[in-house]
C-alpha positions in Angstrom: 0.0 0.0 0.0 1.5 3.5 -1.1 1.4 6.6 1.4 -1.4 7.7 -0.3 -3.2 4.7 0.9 -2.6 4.6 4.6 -3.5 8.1 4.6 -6.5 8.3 2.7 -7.5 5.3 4.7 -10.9 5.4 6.2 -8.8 4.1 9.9 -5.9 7.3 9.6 -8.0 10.2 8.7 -8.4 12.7 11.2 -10.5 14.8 8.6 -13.8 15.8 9.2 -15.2 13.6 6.1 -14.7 10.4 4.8 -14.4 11.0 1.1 -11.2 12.6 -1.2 -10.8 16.8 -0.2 -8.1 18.9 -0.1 -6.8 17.4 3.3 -6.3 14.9 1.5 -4.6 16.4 -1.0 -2.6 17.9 1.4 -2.0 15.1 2.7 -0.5 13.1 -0.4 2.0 16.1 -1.1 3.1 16.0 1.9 4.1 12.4 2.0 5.9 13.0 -1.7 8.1 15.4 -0.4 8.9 13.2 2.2 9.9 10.6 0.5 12.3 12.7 -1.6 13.7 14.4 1.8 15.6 11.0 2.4 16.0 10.9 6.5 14.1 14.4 7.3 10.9 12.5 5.8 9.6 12.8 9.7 9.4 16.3 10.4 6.8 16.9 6.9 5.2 14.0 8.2 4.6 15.3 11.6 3.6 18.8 9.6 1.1 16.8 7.3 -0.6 15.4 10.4 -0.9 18.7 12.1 -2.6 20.0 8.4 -4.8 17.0 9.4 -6.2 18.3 13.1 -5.4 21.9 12.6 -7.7 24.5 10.8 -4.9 27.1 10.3 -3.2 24.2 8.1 -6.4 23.9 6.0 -6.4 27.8 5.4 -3.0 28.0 4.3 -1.2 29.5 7.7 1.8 27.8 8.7 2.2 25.5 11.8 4.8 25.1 14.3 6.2 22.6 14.9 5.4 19.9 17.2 7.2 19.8 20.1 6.1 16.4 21.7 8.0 15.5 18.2 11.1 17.5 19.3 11.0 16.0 22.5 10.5 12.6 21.4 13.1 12.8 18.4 15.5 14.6 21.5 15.1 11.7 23.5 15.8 8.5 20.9 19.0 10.2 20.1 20.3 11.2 23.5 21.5 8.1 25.8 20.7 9.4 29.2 16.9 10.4 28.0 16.6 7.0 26.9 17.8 5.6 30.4 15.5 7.5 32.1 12.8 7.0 30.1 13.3 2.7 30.2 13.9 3.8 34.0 10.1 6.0 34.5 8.9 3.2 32.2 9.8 0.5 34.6 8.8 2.4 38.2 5.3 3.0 36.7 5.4 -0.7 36.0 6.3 -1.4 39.1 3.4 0.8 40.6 0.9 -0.3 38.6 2.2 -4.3 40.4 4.8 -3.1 42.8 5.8 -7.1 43.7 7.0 -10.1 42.0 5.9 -13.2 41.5 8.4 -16.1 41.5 8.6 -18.4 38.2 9.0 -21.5 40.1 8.9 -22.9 43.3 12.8 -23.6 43.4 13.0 -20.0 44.1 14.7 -19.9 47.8 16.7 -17.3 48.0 15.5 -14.9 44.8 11.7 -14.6 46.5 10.0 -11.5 46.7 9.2 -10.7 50.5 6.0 -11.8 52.0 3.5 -8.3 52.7 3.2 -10.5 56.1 6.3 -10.6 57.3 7.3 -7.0 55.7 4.1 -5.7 57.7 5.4 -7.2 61.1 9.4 -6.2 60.5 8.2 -2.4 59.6 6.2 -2.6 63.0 8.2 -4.1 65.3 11.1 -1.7 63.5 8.5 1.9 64.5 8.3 -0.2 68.1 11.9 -0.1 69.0 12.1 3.6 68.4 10.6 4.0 71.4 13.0 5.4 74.5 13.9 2.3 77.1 16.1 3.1 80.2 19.5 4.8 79.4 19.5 6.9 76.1 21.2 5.2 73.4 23.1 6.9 70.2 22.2 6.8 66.6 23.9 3.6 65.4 23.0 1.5 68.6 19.1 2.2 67.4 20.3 1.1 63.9 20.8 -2.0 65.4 18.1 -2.4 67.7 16.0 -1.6 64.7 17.3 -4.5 62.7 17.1 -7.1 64.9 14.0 -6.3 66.5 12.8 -6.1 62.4 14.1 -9.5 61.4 12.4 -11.0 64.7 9.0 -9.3 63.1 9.8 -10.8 59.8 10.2 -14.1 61.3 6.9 -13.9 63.2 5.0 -12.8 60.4 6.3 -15.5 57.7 5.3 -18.3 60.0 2.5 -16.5 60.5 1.9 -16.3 56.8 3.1 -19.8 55.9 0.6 -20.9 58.6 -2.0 -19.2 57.3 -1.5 -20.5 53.2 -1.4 -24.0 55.2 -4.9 -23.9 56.4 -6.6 -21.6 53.9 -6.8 -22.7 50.7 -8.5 -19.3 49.4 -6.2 -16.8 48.0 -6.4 -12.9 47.9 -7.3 -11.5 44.3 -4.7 -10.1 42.0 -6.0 -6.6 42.4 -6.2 -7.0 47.0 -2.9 -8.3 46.6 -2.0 -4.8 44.6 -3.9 -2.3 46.1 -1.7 -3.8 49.8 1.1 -3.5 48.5 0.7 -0.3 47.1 -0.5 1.3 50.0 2.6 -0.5 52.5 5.1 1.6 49.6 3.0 4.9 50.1 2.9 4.9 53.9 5.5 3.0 55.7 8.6 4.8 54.2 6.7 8.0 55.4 5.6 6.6 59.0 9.5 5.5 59.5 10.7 9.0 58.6 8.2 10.4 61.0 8.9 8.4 63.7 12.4 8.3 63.8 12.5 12.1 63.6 9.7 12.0 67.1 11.9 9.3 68.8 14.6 11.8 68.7 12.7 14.2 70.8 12.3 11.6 72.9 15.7 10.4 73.5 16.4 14.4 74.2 13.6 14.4 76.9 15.3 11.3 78.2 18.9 12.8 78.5 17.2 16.0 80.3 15.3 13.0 82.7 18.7 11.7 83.9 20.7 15.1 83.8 22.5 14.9 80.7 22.1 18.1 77.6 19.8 17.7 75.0 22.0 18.0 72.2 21.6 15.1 70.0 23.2 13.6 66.7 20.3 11.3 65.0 21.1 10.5 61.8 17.7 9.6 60.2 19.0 8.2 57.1 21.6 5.9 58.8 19.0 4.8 61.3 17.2 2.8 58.7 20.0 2.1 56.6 21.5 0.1 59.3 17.8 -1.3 60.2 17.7 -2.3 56.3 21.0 -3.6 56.6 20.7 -6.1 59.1 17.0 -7.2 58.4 18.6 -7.7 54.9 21.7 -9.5 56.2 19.1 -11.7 58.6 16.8 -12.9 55.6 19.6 -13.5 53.4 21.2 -16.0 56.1 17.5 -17.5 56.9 17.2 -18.3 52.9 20.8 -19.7 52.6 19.8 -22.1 55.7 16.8 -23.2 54.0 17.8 -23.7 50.7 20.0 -26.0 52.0 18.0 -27.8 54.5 15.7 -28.5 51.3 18.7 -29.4 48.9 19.9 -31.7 52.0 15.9 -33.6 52.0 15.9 -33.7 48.2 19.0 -35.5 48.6 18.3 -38.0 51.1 14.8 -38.9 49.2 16.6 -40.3 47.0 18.2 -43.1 49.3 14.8 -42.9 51.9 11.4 -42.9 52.2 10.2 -39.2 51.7 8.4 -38.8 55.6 11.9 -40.2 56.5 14.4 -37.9 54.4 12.4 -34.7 55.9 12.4 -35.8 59.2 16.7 -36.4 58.9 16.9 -33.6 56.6 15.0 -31.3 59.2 16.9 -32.7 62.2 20.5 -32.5 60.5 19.5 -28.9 59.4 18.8 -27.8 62.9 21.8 -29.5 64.5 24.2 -28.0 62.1 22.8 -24.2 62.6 23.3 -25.1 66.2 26.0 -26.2 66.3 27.7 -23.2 64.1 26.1 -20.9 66.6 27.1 -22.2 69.3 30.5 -23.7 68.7 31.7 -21.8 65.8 30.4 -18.6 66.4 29.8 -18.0 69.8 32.4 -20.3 71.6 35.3 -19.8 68.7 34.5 -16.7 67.6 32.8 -14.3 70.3 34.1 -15.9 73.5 37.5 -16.7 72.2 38.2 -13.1 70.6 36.7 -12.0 74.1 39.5 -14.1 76.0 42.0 -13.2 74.1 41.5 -9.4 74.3 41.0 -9.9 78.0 43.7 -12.3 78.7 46.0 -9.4 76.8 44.9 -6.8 79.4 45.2 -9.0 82.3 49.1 -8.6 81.7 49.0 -4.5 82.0 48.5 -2.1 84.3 46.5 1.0 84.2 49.0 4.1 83.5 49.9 5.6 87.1 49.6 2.3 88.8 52.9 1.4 90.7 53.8 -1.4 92.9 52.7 -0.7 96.9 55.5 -0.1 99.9 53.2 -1.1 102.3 53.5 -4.5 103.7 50.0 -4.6 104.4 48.9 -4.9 100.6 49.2 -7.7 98.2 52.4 -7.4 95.8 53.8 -5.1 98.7 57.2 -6.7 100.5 56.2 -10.1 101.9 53.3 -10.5 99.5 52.5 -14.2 99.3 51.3 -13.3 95.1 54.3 -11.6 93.5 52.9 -8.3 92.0 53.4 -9.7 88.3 51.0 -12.4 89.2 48.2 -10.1 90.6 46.3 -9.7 87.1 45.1 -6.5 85.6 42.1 -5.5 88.1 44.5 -6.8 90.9 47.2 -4.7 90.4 45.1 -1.8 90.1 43.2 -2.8 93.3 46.3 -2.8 95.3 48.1 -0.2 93.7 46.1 2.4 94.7 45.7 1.6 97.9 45.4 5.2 100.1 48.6 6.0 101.9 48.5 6.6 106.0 50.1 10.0 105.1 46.9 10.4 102.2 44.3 9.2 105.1 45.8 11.1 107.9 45.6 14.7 106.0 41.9 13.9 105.7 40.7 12.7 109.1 43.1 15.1 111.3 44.4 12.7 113.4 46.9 9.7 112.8 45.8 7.0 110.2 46.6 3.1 109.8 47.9 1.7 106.7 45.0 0.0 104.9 45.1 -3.8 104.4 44.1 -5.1 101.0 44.1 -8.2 99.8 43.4 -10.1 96.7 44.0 -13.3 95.2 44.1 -13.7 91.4 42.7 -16.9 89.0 46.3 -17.9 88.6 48.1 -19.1 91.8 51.1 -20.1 92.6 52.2 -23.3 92.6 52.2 -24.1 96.8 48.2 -23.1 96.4 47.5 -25.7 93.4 47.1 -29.3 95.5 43.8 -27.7 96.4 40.6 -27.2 94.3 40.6 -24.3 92.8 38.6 -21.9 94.7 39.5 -23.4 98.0 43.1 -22.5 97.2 42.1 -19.0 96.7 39.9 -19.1 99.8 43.1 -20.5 101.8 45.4 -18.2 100.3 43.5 -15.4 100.9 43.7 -16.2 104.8 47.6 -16.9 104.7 47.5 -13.5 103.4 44.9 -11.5 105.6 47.0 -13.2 108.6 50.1 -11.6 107.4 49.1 -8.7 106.8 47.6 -8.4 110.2 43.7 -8.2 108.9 42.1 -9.7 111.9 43.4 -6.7 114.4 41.0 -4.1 112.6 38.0 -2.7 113.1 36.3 -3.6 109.6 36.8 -6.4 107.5 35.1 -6.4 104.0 34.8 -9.1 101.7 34.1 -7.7 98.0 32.7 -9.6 95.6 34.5 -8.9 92.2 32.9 -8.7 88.4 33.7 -11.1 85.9 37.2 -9.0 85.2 37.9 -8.8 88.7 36.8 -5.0 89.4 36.5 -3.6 92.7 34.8 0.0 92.1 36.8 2.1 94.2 34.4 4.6 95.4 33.2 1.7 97.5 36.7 0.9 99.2 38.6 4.4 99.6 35.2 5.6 101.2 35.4 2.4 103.8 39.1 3.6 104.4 38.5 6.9 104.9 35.4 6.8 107.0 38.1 4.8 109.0 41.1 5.8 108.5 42.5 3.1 107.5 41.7 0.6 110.2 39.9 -1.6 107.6 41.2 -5.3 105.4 39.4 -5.2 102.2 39.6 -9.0 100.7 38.5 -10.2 97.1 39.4 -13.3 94.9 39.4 -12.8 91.3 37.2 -15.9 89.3 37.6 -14.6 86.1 39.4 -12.1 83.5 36.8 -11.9 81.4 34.3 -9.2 80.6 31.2 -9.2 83.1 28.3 -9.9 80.1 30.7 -12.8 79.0 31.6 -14.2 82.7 27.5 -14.2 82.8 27.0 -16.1 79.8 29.6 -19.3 79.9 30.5 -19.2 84.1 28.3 -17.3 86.4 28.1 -20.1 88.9 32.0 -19.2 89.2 31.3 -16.2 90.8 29.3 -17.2 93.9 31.3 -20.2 94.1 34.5 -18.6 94.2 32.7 -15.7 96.9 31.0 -18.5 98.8 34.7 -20.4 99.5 36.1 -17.3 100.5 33.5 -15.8 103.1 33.4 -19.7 104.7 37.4 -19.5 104.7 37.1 -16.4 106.1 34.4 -16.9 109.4 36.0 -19.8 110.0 39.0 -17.8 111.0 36.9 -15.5 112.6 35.2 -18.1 114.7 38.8 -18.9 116.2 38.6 -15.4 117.6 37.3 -14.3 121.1 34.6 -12.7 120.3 35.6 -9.1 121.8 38.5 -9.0 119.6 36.7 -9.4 116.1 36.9 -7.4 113.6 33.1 -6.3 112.2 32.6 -8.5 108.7 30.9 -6.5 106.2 30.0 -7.5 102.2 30.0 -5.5 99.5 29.5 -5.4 95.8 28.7 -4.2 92.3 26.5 -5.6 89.4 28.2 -9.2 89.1 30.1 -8.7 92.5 26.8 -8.4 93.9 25.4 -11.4 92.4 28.3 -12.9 93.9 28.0 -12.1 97.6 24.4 -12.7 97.3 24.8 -16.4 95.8 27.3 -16.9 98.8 24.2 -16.7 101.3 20.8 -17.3 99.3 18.7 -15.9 101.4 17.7 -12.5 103.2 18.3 -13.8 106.3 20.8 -15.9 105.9 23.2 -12.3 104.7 21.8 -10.6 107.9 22.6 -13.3 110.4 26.0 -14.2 108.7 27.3 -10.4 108.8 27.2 -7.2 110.5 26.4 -5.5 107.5 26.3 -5.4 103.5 26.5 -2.4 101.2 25.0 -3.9 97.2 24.9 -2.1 93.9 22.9 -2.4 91.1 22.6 -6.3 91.6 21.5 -8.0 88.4 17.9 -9.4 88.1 19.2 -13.1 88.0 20.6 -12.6 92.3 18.7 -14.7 94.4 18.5 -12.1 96.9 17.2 -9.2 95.4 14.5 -11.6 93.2 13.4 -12.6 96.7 13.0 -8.9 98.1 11.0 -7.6 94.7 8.7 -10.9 95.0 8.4 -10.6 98.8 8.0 -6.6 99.0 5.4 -4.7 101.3 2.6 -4.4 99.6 2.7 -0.6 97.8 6.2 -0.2 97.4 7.5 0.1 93.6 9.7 -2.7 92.6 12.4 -0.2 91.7 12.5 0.8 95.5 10.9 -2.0 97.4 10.1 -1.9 101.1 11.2 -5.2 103.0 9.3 -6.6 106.2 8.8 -2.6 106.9 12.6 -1.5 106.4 14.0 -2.7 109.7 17.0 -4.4 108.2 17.1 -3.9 104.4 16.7 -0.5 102.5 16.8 0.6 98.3 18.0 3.7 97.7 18.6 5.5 94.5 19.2 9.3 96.3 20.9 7.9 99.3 20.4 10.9 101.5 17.1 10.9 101.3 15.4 7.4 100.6 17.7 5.9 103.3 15.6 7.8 106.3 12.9 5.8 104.2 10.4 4.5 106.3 10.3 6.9 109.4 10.8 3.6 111.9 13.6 2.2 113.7 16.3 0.9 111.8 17.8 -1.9 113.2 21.2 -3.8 113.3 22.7 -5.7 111.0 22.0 -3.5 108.5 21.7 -4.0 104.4 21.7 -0.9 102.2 20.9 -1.6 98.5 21.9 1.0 95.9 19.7 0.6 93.0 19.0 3.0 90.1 15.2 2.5 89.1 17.2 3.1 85.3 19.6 0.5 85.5 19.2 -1.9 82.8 21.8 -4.3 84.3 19.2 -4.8 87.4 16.2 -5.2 84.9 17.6 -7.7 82.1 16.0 -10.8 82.4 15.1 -13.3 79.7 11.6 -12.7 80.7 11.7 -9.6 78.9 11.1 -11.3 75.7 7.2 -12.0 76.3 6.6 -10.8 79.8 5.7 -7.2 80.7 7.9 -6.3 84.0 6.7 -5.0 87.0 9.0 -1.9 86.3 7.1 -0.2 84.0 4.0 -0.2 86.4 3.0 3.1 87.7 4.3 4.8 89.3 7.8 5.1 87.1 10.9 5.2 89.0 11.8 9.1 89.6 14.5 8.6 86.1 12.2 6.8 83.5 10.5 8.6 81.3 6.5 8.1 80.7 7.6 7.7 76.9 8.8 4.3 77.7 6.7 1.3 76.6 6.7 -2.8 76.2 6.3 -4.0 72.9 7.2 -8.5 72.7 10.5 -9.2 72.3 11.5 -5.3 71.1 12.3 -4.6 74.7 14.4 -7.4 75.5 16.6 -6.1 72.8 16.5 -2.5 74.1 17.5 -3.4 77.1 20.0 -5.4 76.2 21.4 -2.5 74.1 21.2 -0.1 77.5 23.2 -2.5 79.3 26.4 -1.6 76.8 25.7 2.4 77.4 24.5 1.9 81.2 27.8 3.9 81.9 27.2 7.0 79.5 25.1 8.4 82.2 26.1 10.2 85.5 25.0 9.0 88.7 22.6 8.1 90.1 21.2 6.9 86.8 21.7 3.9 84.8 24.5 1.6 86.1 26.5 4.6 87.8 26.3 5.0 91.4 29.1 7.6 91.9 29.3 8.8 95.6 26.5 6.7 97.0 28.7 4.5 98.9 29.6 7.2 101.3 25.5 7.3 102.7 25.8 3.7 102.2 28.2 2.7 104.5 27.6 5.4 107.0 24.1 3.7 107.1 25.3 0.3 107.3 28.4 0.2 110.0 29.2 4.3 110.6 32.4 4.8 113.2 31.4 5.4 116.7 31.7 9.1 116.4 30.9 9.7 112.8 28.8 12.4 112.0 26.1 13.3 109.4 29.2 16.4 108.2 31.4 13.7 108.4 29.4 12.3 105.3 28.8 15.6 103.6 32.8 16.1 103.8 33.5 12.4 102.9 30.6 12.8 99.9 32.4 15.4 98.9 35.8 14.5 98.6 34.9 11.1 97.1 32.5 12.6 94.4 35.1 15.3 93.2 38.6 13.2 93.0 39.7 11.5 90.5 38.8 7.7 90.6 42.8 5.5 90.4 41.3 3.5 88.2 
């Protein structure tokens, strides 16, 4: 068919009639000419179509040219027009069906996302943006966001999977669409939102516990690192199941099919357990953890030196040489206060403190003996050379996993003294606290328990007029650890004269036993005991100490506990129980922002527990000064004072910690 043809055709004219006329005319020259125009043919062609819709072309007046036609001749020739055209092309496609269907079933790890899961990862992703304890920084919510996310994608695809099992009826194409279309439109908008408001809130949190407002929260990177690890989490979920089903295929071929899956299934699981627990928790996390540990354990902190006083451990006559001590050791005794430091502060003449500690590794006399027996016996060779049972005050400390004593807690002992005091501790461990807790927490109470028997036992042998006072004391693991020693409430009161604690972890017998067992209408972040006649919490030791208005009897046990310290609230529990914690009222530091969402604030708090420190005292896991109204409440000198502790607050709050 000629030009003339397809434009004279009854289908191409645009012309008001159907028959021959001078558009058509028109038409036909226009066409000749552009066949004799070689490669500008289009441009008269476009002209002779516009002489087909527009009047001024029938009467003669020239048209301009097209420019749709410009564009569209622009864009052909220019290679970035074209990209983003195939590019617009292919996101309207996706809008108009904005998910993919896989081609076959073999698909494991190339699978479009299930709108389930997606829909329980975006909220369980919004959830953890809500404030927990301690404020945490940008990246930590990154992460918090991704795991708590690939938890919510896990619920929601066995969820999903359950739901395909038992319904047979499947949403229509367009349902299926118009969902998807709307999770696109809203959630990237809600997430934006939302992690621009929980800003505010972390800011209203920092003011809560004393700290500025300023903030860096990096939006972007929030859910980048959310993405990320959700990403990452799916990725490693597909891999696993891919080959769990390429392991069945495999084994149908040698067994009955119910049997291959039941193997298959059972291999599966014990391999990913396995490399979890072996590979990459016991080789990887706890033995990069040991070996970073076991490196420190051979230094010093800077300004540390080796004690001149007989009366230390690593001093002259030490039975551990100072090299032996361990890293928390040789800090411990190394800055033990000098008579001349203790006498400048009390006014009158001083003794030389006693300190003791045995480290994990003894020396070879001690090893006949199980191990913490050894230590235990050690540690009384060592307090009777040093002359320990002639003080006032002897205090047994239970140490964290890396054998830390906090300071604040001895120096104030020693100055409230003035030196007539034996501070004793055994180190179980050289690894971090969270670590010590997750592959040898019975160590700790085992180790304290040998120890404090050791120790009354050589008390016992006294007369009882010429005994010193036994006190314990401890912080977060170290508390655990005196409180494992006894198990009971009555059995710390009746085996001492007194016991300082400090942010004890949720897991110590103890404290569980004093939340569970509290006067009824006391908070469980400051919980009245059997009406506060031996035991007392205190977050603001000056004031909650004279906490109830009653008589306060001997022994005494002071508990410093911050109602924001996530290292006293972790528990397992967290997971699907709501704790008692977040009842009303809140503790004084919690912010009414705070909220329980399953499973997102077990992983919150877990997060606080790593920036427990970044706060100042009393909040999170710092308790600063508090030891000074701690023990002047638990075993005060005869003629201390309430100035006394103002002075000793004081002076402890505003030095400079040794280490």
């Amino acid at each position: 068919m000629t030009s003339t043809d397809r434009n004279t055709s009854p289908d191409r004219s645009a012309g008001p009639a159907s028959g021959p006329g001078p558009h058509t005319a028109t038409t036909t020259d226009t066409d000749t000419d552009a066949r004799t125009a070689g490669t500008g043919a289009r441009t008269p062609r476009a002209a002779g179509t516009n002489a087909r819709t527009d009047p001024r072309a029938a009467a003669g007046t020239e048209v301009p040219a097209d420019p749709r036609a410009a564009a569209g001749t622009e864009a052909r020739t220019d290679p970035g027009a074209r990209a983003a055209a195939r590019a617009a092309d292919r996101l309207l496609a996706f809008a108009r069906r904005p998910y993919w269907d896989r081609p076959d079933p073999a698909y494991r790890i190339r699978r479009w996302p299930d709108l389930t899961a997606l829909l329980l990862a975006t909220v369980f992703f919004w959830s953890s943006l809500t404030p927990s304890l301690v404020p945490r920084p940008w990246y930590l919510q990154g992460i918090v966001g991704g795991i708590t996310a690939a938890i919510g994608y896990a619920l929601g695809s066995t969820l999903a999977w359950l739901f395909r099992a038992l319904v047979r009826r499947r949403p229509a194409e367009r349902t299926r669409t118009r969902c998807w279309q709307a999770y696109w439109l809203l959630s990237p908008v809600l997430a934006i939102w939302l992690i621009s408001e929980s800003a505010g809130m972390q800011r209203q949190l920092r003011v809560l516990q004393g700290l500025p407002p300023t903030l860096t929260w990096h939006t972007p990177m929030i859910a980048l690192i959310a993405l990320g690890l959700l990403l990452t989490a799916l990725l490693v979920a597909r891999s696993v199941r891919l080959g769990a089903v390429t392991l069945i295929r495999l084994l149908g071929r040698l067994l009955p099919r119910p049997v291959a899956y039941a193997v298959g299934a059972a291999l599966s699981a014990l391999v990913v357990l396995v490399g979890i627990r072996d590979v990459v928790f016991d080789r990887g996390v706890v033995d990069l953890a040991d070996r970073i540990a076991e490196a420190t354990n051979d230094g010093t902190k800077d300004g540390i030196r080796r004690p001149a006083s007989r009366h230390v451990t690593g001093g002259p006559g030490s039975l551990v040489p100072w090299r032996d001590l361990g890293y928390q050791g040789r800090n411990f005794t190394g800055s033990t206060p000098t008579r001349a430091a203790l006498t400048a502060w009390t006014g009158r003449p001083a003794h030389e403190p006693v300190r003791v500690y045995v480290p994990s590794a003894l020396p070879a006399a001690f090893t006949d003996d199980p191990p913490f027996a050894a230590q235990a016996r050690l540690a009384v060779r060592e307090l009777e050379r040093t002359g320990a049972f002639d003080r006032a005050v002897l205090a047994v400390a239970g140490t964290t996993g890396t054998g830390w004593i906090d300071p604040n807690v001895t120096e104030a002992l020693e100055y409230m003294y003035g030196g007539d005091t034996a501070i004793v501790a055994v180190q179980y461990s050289y690894l971090p606290s969270w670590v010590s807790f997750l592959v040898d927490k019975e160590k700790a109470g085992q180790a304290t328990r040998a120890l404090l028997d050791a120790v009354r036992a050589r008390l016992d042998a006294l007369p009882a007029d010429r005994r010193p006072k036994l006190v314990v004391t401890g912080e977060s693991l170290g508390a655990y650890a005196v409180e494992a020693s006894f198990g009971t409430a009555d059995a710390l009161l009746a085996g001492t004269d007194g016991a300082l604690l400090m942010g004890p972890p949720h897991f110590s017998p103890i404290s569980r036993e004093i939340r569970r067992d509290r006067d009824p209408g006391s908070p469980v972040w400051r919980p009245q005991y059997r009406g506060g006649a031996h035991i007392r919490f205190a977050q603001f030791p000056r004031t909650d100490l004279e906490r109830p208005a009653v008589d306060w009897r001997r022994p005494r046990a002071v508990y410093l506990q911050n109602a924001s310290d996530p290292v006293v609230w972790w528990s397992p529990e967290l997971l699907l129980d709501r704790p008692e914690w977040l009842d009303e009222p809140l503790g004084p530091d919690v912010t009414p922002e705070i909220s329980w969402f399953p499973f997102v604030a077990f992983w919150q708090t877990s997060v606080d527990m790593t920036v427990s420190y970044g706060v100042d005292a009393p909040h999170g896991h710092r308790y600063g000064a508090g030891a000074v109204d701690g023990w002047a409440a638990v075993l005060p000198p005869p003629d201390w004072t309430a100035a006394d502790t103002t002075r000793l607050r004081a002076f402890i709050g505003h030095r400079r910690a040794p280490y």
